[in-house]
C-alpha positions as CSV (number, residue, x, y, z in Angstrom):
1,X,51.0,151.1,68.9
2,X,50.3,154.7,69.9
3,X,52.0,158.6,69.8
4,X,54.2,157.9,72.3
5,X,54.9,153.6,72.1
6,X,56.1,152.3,68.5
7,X,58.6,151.0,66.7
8,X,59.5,150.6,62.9
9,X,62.7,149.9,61.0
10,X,64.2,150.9,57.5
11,X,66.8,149.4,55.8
12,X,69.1,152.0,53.5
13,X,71.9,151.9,51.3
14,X,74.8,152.5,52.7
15,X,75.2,156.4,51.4
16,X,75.4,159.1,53.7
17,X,72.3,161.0,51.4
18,X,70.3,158.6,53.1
19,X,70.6,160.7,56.6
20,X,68.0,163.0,55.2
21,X,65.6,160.3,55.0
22,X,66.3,159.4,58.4
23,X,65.9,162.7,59.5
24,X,62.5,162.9,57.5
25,X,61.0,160.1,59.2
26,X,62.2,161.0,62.7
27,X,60.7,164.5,62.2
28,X,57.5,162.8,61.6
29,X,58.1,160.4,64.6
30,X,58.6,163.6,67.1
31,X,55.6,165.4,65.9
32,X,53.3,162.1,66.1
33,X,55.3,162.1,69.8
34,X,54.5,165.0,70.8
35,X,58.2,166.3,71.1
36,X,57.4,169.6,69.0
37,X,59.5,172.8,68.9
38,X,63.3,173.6,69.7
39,X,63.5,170.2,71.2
40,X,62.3,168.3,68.6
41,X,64.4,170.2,65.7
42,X,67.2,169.7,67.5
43,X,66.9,166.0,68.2
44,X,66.1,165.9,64.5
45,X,69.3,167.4,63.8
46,X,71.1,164.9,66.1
47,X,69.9,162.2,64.4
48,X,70.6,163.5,60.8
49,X,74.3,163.6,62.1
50,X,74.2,160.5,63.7
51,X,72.5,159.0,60.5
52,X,75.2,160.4,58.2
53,X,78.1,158.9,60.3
54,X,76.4,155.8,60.6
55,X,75.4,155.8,56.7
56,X,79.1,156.7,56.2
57,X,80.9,153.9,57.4
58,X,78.5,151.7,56.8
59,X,79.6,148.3,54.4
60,X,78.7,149.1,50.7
61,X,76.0,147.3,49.2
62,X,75.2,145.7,52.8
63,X,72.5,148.5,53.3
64,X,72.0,149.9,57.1
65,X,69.5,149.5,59.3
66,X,67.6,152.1,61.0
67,X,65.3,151.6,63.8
68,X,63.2,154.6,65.5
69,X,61.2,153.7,68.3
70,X,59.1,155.5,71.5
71,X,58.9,153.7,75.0
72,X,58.9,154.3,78.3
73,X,58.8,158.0,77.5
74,X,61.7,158.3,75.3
75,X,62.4,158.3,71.2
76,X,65.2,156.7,69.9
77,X,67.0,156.5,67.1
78,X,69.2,153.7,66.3
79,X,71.1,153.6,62.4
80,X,74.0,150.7,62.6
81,X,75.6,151.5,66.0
82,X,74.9,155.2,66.2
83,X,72.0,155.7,68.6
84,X,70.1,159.2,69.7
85,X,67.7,159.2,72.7
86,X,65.3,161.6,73.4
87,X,63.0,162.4,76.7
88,X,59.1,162.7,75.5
89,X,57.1,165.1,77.1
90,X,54.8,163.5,79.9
């Protein structure tokens, strides 16, 4: 594992609050990237909203999983089926 090749996953419940959290940990998963400034706010952003539909319709009580991982020079952000993708700075 390094800045810019990792991978870790979260379960939530399925409640749109939990796009915050998601939008927490990507924040620190850019920074730790590299992928800093108006490009990394707004790929945070993308993935709160992304996060919040996911968390949305996801079944209750079946929780969601979320899954943020950097290869190949790109983050992504996967939370049920809604993913966000992200080039990292070489």
């Amino acid at each position: 594992m390094t800045p810019k090749d990792f991978s870790f996953k979260v379960t939530l419940p399925a409640d749109p609050e939990g796009a915050t959290v998601v939008a927490l940990i990507a924040g620190h998963a850019v920074e730790n990237a590299g992928l800093d400034g108006a490009a990394g706010a707004a790929f945070v952003e993308r993935v709160r909203a992304a996060a919040k539909k996911a968390l949305t319709g996801a079944t209750p009580r079946a929780g969601c999983l979320a899954v943020i991982a950097a290869a190949d020079g790109h983050i992504t952000v996967t939370v049920g089926s809604e993913s966000v993708s992200q080039s990292l700075p070489a």
